[in-house]
C-alpha positions as CSV (number, residue, x, y, z in Angstrom):
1,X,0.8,-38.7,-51.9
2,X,-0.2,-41.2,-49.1
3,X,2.6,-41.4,-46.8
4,X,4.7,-44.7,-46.7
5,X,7.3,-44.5,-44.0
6,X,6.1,-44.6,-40.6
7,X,3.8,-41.9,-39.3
8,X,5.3,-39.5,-36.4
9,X,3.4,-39.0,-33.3
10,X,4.0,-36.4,-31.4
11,X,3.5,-36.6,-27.8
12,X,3.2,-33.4,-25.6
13,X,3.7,-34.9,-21.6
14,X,0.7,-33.3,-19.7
15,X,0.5,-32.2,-16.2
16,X,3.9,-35.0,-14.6
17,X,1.6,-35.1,-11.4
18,X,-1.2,-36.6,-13.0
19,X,-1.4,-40.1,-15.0
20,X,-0.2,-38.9,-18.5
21,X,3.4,-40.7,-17.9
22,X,1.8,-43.4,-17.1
23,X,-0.7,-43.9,-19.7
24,X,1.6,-42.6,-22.1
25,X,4.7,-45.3,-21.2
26,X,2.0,-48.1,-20.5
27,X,0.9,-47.3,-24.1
28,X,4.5,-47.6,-25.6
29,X,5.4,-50.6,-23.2
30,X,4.0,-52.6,-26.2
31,X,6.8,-52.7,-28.5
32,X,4.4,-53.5,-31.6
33,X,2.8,-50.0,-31.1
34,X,6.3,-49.3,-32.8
35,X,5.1,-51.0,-36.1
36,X,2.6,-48.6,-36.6
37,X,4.2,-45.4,-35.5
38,X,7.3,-43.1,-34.1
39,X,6.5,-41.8,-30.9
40,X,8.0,-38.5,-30.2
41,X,7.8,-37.8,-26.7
42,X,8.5,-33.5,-25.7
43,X,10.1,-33.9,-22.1
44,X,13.4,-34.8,-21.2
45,X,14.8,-38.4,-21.0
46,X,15.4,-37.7,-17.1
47,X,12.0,-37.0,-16.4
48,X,10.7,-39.9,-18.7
49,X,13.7,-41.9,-16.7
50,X,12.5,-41.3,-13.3
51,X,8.5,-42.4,-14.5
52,X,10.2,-45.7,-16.3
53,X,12.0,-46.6,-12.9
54,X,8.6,-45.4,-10.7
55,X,6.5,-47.6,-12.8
56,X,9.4,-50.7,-13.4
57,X,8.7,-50.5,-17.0
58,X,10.8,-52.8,-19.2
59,X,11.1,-49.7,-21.9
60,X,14.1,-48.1,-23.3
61,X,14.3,-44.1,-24.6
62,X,16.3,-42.7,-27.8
63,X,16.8,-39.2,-26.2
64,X,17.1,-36.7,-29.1
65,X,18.0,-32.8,-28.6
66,X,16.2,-32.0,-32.1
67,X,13.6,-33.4,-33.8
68,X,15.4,-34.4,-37.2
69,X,17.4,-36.6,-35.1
70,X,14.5,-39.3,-34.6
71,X,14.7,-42.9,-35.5
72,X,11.6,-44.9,-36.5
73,X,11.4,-48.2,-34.4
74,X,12.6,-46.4,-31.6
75,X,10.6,-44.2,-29.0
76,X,12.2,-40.6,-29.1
77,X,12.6,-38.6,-26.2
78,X,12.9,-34.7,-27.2
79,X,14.6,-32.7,-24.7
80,X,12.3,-29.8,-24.4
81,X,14.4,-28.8,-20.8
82,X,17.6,-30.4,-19.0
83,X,17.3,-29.6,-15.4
84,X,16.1,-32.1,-13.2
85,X,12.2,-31.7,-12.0
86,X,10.2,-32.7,-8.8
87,X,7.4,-34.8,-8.9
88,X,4.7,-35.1,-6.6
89,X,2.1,-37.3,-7.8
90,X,-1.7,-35.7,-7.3
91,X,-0.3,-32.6,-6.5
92,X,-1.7,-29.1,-8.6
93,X,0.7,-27.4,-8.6
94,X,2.0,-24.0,-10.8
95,X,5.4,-25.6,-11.7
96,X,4.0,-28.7,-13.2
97,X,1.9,-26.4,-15.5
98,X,4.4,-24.6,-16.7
99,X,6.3,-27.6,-17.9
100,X,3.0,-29.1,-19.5
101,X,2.7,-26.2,-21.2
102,X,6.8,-25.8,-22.6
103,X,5.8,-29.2,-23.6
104,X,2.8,-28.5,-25.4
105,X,4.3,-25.6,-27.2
106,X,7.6,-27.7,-28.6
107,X,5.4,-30.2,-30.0
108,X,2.8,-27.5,-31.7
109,X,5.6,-26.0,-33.4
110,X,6.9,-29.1,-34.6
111,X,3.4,-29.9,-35.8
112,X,3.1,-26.8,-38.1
113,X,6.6,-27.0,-39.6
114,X,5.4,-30.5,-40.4
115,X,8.6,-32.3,-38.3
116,X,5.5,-34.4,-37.1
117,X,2.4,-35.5,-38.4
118,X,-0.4,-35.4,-36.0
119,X,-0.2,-34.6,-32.1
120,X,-1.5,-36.4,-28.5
121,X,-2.1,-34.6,-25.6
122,X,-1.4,-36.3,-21.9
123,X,-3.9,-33.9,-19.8
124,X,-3.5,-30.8,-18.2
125,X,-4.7,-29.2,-15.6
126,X,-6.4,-26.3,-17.2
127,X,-6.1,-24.1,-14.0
128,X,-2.7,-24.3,-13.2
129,X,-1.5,-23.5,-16.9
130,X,-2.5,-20.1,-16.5
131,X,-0.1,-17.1,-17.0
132,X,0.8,-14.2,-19.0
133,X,2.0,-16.3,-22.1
134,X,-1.0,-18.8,-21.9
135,X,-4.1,-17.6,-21.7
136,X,-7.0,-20.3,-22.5
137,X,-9.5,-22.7,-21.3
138,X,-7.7,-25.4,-22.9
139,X,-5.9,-27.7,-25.8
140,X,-8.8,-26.9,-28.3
141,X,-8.2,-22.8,-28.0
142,X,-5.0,-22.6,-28.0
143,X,-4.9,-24.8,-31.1
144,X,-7.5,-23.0,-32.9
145,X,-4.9,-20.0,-32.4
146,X,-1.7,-21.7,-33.3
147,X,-3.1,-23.8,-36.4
148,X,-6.2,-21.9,-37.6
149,X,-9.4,-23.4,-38.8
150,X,-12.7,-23.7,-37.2
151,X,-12.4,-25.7,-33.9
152,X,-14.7,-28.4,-32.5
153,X,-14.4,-30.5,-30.1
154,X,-15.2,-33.7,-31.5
155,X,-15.5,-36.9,-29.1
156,X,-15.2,-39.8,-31.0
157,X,-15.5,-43.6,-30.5
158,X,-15.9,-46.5,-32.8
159,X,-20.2,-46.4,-32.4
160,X,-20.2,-42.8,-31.5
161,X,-19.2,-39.5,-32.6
162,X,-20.8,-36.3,-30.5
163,X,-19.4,-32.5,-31.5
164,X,-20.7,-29.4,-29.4
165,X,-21.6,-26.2,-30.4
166,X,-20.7,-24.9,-27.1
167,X,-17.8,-26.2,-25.4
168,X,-16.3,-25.2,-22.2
169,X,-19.5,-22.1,-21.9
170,X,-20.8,-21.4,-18.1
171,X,-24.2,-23.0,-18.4
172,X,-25.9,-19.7,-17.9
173,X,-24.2,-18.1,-20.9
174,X,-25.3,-21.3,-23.5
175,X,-28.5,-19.6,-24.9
176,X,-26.9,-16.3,-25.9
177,X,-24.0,-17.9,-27.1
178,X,-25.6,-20.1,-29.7
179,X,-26.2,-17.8,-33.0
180,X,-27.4,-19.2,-36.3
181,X,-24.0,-17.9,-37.9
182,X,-22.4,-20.6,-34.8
183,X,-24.8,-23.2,-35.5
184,X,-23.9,-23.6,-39.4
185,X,-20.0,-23.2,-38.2
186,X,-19.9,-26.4,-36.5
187,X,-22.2,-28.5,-38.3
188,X,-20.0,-27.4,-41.6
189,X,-17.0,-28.2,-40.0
190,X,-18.6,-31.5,-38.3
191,X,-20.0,-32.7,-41.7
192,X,-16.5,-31.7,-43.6
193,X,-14.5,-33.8,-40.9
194,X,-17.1,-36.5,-41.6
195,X,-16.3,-36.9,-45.0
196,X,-12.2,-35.8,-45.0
197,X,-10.6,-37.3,-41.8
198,X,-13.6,-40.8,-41.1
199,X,-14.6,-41.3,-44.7
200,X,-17.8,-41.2,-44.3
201,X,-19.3,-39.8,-48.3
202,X,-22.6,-38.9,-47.3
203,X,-23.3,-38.2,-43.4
204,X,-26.2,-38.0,-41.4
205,X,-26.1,-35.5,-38.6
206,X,-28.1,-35.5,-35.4
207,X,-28.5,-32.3,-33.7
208,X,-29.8,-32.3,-30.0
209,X,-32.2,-29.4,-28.8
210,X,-31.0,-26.3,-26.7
211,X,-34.0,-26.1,-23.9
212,X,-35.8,-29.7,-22.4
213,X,-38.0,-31.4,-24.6
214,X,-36.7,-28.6,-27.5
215,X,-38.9,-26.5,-25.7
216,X,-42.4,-27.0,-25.9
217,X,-43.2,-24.8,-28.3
218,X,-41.9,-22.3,-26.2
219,X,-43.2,-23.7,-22.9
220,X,-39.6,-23.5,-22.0
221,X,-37.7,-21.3,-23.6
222,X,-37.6,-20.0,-27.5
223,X,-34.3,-20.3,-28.8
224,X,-35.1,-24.4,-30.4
225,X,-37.9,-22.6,-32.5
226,X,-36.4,-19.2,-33.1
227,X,-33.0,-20.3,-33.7
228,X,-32.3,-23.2,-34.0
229,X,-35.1,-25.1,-35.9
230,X,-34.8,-22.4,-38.8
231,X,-31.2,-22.9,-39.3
232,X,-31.3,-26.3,-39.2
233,X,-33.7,-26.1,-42.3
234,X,-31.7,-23.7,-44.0
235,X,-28.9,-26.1,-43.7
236,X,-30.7,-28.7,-45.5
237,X,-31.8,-26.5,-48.2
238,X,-28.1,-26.2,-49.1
239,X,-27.9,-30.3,-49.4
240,X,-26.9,-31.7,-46.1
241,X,-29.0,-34.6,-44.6
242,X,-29.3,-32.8,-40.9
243,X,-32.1,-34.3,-38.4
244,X,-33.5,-32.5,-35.3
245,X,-33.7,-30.9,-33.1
246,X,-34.3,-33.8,-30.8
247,X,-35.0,-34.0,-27.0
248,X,-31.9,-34.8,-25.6
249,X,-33.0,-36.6,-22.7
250,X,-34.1,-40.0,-24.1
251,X,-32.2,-39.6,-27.5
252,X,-29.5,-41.8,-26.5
253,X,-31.2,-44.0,-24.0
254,X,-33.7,-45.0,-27.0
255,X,-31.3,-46.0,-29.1
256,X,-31.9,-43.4,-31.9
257,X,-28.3,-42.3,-31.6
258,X,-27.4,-45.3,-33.5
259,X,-29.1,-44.5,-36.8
260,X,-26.8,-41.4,-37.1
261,X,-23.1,-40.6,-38.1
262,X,-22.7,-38.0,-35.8
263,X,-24.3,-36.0,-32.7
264,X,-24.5,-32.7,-32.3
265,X,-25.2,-31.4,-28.6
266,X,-25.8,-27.7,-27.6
267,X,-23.2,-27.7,-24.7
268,X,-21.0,-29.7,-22.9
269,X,-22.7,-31.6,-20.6
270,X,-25.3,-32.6,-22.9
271,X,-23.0,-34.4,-25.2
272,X,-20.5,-35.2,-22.9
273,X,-22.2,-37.3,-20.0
274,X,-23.7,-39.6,-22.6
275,X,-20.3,-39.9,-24.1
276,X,-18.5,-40.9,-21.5
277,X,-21.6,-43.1,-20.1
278,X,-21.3,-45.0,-23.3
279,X,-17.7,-45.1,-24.3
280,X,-15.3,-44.4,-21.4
281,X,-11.8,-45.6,-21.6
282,X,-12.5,-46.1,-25.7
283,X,-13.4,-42.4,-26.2
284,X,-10.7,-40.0,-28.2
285,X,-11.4,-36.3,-28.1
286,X,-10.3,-35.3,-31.2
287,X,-10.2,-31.1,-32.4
288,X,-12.0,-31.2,-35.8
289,X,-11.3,-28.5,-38.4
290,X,-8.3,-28.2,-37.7
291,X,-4.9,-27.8,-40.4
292,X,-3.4,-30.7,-38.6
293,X,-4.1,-33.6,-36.8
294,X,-4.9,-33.8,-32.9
295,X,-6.5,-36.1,-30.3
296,X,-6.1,-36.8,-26.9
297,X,-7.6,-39.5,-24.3
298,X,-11.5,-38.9,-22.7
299,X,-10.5,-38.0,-19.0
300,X,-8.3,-35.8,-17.2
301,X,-5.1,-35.5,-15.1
302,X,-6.9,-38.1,-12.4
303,X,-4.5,-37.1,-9.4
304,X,-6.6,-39.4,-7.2
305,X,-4.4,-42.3,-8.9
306,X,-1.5,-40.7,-10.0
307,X,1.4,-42.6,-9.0
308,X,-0.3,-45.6,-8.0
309,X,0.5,-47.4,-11.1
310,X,-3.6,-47.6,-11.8
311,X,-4.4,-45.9,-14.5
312,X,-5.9,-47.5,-18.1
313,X,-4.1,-46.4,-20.9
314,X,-6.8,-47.9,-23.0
315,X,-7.8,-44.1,-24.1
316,X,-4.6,-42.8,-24.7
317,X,-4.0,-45.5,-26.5
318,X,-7.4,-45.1,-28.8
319,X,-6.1,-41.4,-29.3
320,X,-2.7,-42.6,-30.9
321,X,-4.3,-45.3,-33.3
322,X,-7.7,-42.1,-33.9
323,X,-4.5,-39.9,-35.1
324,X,-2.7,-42.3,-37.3
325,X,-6.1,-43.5,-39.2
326,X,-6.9,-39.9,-39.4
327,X,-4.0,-38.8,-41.4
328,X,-4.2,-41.7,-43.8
329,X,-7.7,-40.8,-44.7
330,X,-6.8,-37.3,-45.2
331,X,-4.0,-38.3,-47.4
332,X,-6.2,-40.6,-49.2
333,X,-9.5,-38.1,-49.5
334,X,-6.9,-35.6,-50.8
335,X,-5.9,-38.4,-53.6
336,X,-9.5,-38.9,-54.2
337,X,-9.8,-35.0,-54.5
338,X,-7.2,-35.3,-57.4
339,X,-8.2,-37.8,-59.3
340,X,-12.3,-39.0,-58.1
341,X,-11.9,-41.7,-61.1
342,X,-8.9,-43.6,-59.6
343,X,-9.3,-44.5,-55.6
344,X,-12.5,-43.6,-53.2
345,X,-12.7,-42.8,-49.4
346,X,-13.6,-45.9,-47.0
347,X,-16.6,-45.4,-45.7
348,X,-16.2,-45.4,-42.4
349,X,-13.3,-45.4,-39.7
350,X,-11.9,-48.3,-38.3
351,X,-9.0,-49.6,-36.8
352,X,-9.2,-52.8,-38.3
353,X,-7.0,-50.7,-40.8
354,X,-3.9,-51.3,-38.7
């Protein structure tokens, strides 16, 4: 059933010496942001009190000590700690991780006992979260744990939509990593997203090659024709409309990236730069193939400006409305899924849904 009352948005805080208060209270500082959500922010109301006064924000907290206490129209505050903390804006340090991550954790659990219906992430700092009880490169691992699924890190923008098959990889370990058994993971899990969480019914997938110019016909390197070239036309043996591979370094500056639904790029970088390039500040990174719901804004914790009162919440503010118009087309694809006679997917995403 497609939900009616107002989606909950849980919000995990991020590394507090970096922007994500800021982005995240600049976001809500627009009260009709309220009209098409309930924020759920996992802190503490003193924390989220000293960032309102830092900033002199005209924005008002509901603090809340469980999550069934939340009120719609209202932008919750969980208590995920009481004590008072220390900021100090720009600073990495080990403290701020650890509370980035308590945060984090509150809100997945909340996610997957279904007390909220899709998650943001502020940024971390991915090397001071490091310890004993946390133990990954980032959001998208830890996720892939926690809610199962096949992850992908899928950056998405109204024009653009670029998934990896190799994500945060040392350069040097790319080639070995990329199997044909990896290759038809993520483009099945990029082409189910396509149709379940954007709507799109029939998708058309791009997939960039792994050495320059694909290779040369093994000029430079093998692995386009021996790998990837062969899986690529098994996969559209089995019915999906999958183009490549293509040289990556004029793909986007032609243009050509525009007659596809979706990118895929070999490593990070190589989908990333262009990404960015093209859509900064409107880009959502999104975790595809996941059981539940997340995004998060394009950049990290930015400690050059934290503090400053500088940063764009334009991003984090893309990731809320990418999460909300997410879950409704799941909800609607899994009424279509029911009963294929009586509604049909949009075709494509767009917040002009709001």
């Amino acid at each position: 059933m497609v939900k009616n009352e107002k989606i909950i948005v849980g919000i995990s805080i991020g590394d507090y010496n970096g922007i994500g208060s800021e982005i995240i209270l600049k976001t809500f500082e627009d009260s009709r942001m309220l009209e098409f959500c309930t924020p759920v922010i996992f802190a503490s109301v003193k924390l989220m009190s000293f960032f309102k006064k830092e900033y002199n924000m005209d924005i008002n907290f509901h603090g809340i000590e469980k999550i069934e206490d939340v009120v719609h129209k209202k932008i919750n505050v969980l208590n995920v700690w009481k004590e008072p903390v220390e900021v100090h804006f720009g600073k990495e340090e080990t403290k701020a991780g650890e509370y980035a991550i308590a945060s984090l954790k509150a809100a997945v659990e909340a996610l997957k006992n279904d007390k909220i219906d899709v998650l943001v992430t502020a940024p971390i700092n991915k090397s001071n979260v490091q310890s004993k009880t946390f133990n990954f490169p980032g959001h998208t691992d830890f996720l892939a744990k926690e809610l199962g699924g096949h992850s992908l890190m899928f950056m998405i923008s109204e024009d653009l939509k670029v998934g990896l098959l190799t994500d945060h990889v040392a350069v040097k370990d790319v080639s070995n990593t990329i199997t044909r058994e990896l290759i038809e993971k993520k483009i099945n899990t990029i082409y189910k997203t396509l149709i379940e969480d954007f709507g799109i019914i029939k998708p058309k997938i791009a997939v960039l090659g792994i050495n320059p110019h694909t290779g040369d016909n093994g000029v430079i390197g093998d692995e386009d024709d021996t790998v990837l070239r062969p899986t690529l036309e098994n996969i559209k043996n089995n019915g999906k409309i999958v183009f490549g591979p293509y040289a990556a370094d004029s793909f986007f500056g032609s243009g050509n990236y525009k007659n596809f639904d979706a990118i895929v790029a070999s490593y990070h970088d190589q989908g990333l730069i262009p990404f960015k390039t093209l859509s900064f500040g409107q880009g959502v990174n999104y975790t595809a193939g996941l059981s539940k719901i997340r995004t998060s804004p394009d950049h990290g914790t930015a400690y050059e400006i934290a503090g400053q009162n500088q940063a764009n919440e334009s991003s984090f503010k893309e990731a809320v409305f990418s999460a909300i118009q997410i879950y409704k087309n799941r909800d609607e694809y899994r009424l279509y899924a029911q009963n294929p006679l009586k509604i049909s997917p949009k075709k494509e995403y767009s917040k002009k849904n709001f």
